[in-house]
C-alpha positions, 0 to 999 in steps of 0.5 A, a space after each residue: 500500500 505504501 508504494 500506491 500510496 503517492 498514486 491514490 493521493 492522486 487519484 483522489 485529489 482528481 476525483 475532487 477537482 472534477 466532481 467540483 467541476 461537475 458541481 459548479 459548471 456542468 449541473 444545471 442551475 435548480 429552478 426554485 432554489 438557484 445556485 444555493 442548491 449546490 451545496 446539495 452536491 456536497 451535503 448528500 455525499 458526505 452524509 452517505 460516506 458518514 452513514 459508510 462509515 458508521 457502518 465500518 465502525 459498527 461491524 469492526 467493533 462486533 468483530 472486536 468483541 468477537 476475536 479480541 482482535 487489536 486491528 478490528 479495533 484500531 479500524 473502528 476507532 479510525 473510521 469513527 474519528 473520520 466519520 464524526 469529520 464527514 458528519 460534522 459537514 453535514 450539520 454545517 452544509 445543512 444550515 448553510 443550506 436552509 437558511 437561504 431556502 427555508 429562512 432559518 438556521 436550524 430546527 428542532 425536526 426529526 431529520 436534524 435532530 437524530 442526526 445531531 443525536 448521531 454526532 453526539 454518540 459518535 462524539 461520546 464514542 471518541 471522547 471515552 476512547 480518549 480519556 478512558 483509561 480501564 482495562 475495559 475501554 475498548 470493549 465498552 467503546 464497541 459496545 458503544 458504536 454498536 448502540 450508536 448505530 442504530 440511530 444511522 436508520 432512524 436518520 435515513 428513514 425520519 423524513 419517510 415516517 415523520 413530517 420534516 422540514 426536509 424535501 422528500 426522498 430524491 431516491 424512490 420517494 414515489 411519485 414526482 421524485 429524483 433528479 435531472 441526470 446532470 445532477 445524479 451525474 454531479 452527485 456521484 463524482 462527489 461521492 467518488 471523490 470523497 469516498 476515495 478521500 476517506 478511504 486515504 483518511 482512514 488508511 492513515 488514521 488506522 496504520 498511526 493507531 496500529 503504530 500507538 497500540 505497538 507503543 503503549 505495549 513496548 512501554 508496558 513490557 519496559 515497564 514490566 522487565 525489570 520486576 520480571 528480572 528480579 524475579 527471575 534473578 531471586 528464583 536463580 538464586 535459590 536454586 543455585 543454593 539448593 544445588 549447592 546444599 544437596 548431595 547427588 544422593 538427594 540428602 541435604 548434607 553440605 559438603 565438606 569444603 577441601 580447603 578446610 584446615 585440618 584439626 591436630 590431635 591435641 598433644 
């Protein structure tokens, strides 16, 4: 991967630089909304990596708790740090999207409100990660994102089930739903290049978290050398004074030292 890795970076930063050219130039100009709807091209794909992601989060912690495995761990760790990232944008896009459309900011609706929900567990998943310092850290973080991800289907289908402020589904949302062509076009080189971008950002994040684990352990057998040394060193000891003490015959009468002065006969 190393050696692919100058490649894939750019791979992705091309994937990037045309999906913005399909965004701004190509895709047509929305009729109601203007220009302002752009940033559609943007709020839509970062929405699906993060649900991606979350996704990678919740199967990687199940393996952890399954195997005990260091690498399904360090996995759900990186692709949690980048999901909360591409999540993060979205509960900015959004904003920056309504206030222009709908006239305000933010509202207390089922969509916005289950996905700040959603930011906030996976918040909480990082912050118990950080500062956690139990032996049951790890499996009580993945029994956390295994929690947290349930709230991924309740985001998806809250515009489905409840009334919201947010348009219908644009992907089977029945009658009078989808898109123009040239904007499904734009959507998918955005979700391409993003894609590839957290793909990069979660090979990096999970070979640093293979490389801290490798870390905390050297500190811990340092830690641990020196008593398991003396240990060692007191259980020589006496086994080096048994064999000194003991006859071949197995009584334990020492031995007459060769070198012993001789006592005269008295006169």
């Amino acid at each position: 991967m190393k050696r692919f890795f100058p490649f894939f970076v750019l791979v992705t930063l091309a994937l990037l630089c045309y999906a913005f050219y399909q965004a701004m130039y190509v895709a047509p100009t929305e009729s109601t909304m203007g220009d302002v709807q752009r940033i559609f091209y943007y709020h839509l794909p970062h929405a699906w990596v993060a649900f991606l992601l979350f996704f990678t989060n919740f199967l990687a912690s199940i393996w952890y708790l399954v195997r005990r495995s260091e690498r399904s761990d360090a996995l759900a760790l990186a692709s949690a740090e980048v999901g909360v990232v591409f999540c993060t944008v979205v509960l900015i896009t959004g904003p920056l999207w309504a206030r222009p459309v709908w006239g305000i900011w933010w509202t207390w609706d089922a969509r916005l409100t289950s996905t700040l929900v959603l930011w906030l567990i996976y918040v909480s998943y990082l912050v118990l990660r950080r500062f956690a310092t139990g032996a049951q850290t790890q499996v009580l973080s993945a029994a956390l994102a295994i929690f947290g991800f349930v709230d991924v289907p309740i985001v998806y289908l809250s515009i489905r089930y409840f009334r919201t402020q947010h348009p219908q589904p644009v992907i089977a949302g029945g009658e009078g739903s989808g898109l123009d062509p040239r904007m499904w076009t734009a959507v998918l080189w955005n979700l391409a290049g993003f894609l590839s971008l957290a793909l990069l950002l979660i090979w990096l994040r999970y070979r640093l978290a293979l490389a801290e684990n490798a870390v905390e352990e050297a500190h811990a057998n340092r830690a641990l050398g020196p008593e398991a040394e003396m240990r060692s060193g007191k259980s020589d000891g006496r086994a080096e004074a048994e064999m000194r003490v003991t006859k071949p015959d197995g009584r334990g009468s020492a031995p007459q030292s060769s070198s012993a002065p001789k006592v005269g006969k008295p006169r």
